[in-house]
N, C-alpha and C positions, 0 to 999 in steps of 0.2 A: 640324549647321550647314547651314543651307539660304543660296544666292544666289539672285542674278537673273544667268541668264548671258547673255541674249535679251530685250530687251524691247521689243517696236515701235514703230517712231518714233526709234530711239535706236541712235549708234553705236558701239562698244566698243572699246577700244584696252589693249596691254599694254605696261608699260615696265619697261625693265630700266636698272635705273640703278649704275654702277660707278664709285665714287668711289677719290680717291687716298687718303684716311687714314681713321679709324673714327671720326674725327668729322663725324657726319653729321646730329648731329639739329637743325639748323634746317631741314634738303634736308626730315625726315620733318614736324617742323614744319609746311612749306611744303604741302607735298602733303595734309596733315590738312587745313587751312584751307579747300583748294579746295574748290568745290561739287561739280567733276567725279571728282573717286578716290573712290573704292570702298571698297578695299582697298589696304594697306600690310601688303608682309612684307620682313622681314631675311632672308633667303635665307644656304643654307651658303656657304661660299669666303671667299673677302676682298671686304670692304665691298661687299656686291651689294645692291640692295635691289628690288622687285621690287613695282610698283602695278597695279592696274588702273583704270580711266579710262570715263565713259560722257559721251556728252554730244547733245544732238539734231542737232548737225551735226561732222562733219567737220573743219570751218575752225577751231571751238572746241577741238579736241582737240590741234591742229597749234599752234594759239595755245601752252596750257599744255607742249605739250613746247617749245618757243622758248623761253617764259618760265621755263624752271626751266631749261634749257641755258645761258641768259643770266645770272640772275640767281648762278648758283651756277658759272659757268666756272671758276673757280679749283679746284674741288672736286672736280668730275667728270671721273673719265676718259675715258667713253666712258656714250654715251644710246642706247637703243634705244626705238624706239616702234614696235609692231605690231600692224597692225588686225584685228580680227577678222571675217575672209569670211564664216565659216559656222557654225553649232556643231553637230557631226557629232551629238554625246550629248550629255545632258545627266541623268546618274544620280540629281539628287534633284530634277529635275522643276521647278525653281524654284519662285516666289515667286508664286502665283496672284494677279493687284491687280483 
């Protein structure tokens, strides 16, 4: 399984999304659809779900967490969005383009 964990021009973001019941899959739904996520996992614990995000600004990335905090309030407990500063390693080298 190779990624892109770094790719110039573009900025990265991680969310952690903890919803109230285990019904979530319009939220996964929603987040497939977007052009910006990557990645989509179901994470262990109670209803955690755990994306990652790219997009060439900033403003675009803070948009889609608003938009899925908004559209899905009833659902979510609690949204984390974090951006990625640096990336220290990266063990399979990514995605040569």
């Amino acid at each position: 399984y190779t990624t892109i964990t770094h790719h110039e021009g573009t900025v990265h973001m991680f969310l952690e999304i903890y919803t109230n019941t285990e019904d979530y899959e319009d939220i996964l739904e929603y987040l497939n659809r977007t052009g910006y996520v990557k990645h989509i996992y179901i994470m262990t614990g109670t209803n955690h779900i755990h994306a990652s995000a790219s997009a060439p600004e900033v403003s675009e990335l803070k948009y889609l967490t608003n938009m899925v905090r908004k559209t899905f309030a009833d659902k979510i407990k609690r949204i984390e969005a974090h951006g990625v500063k640096e990336v220290v390693m990266d063990k399979y080298g990514g995605v040569k383009l």
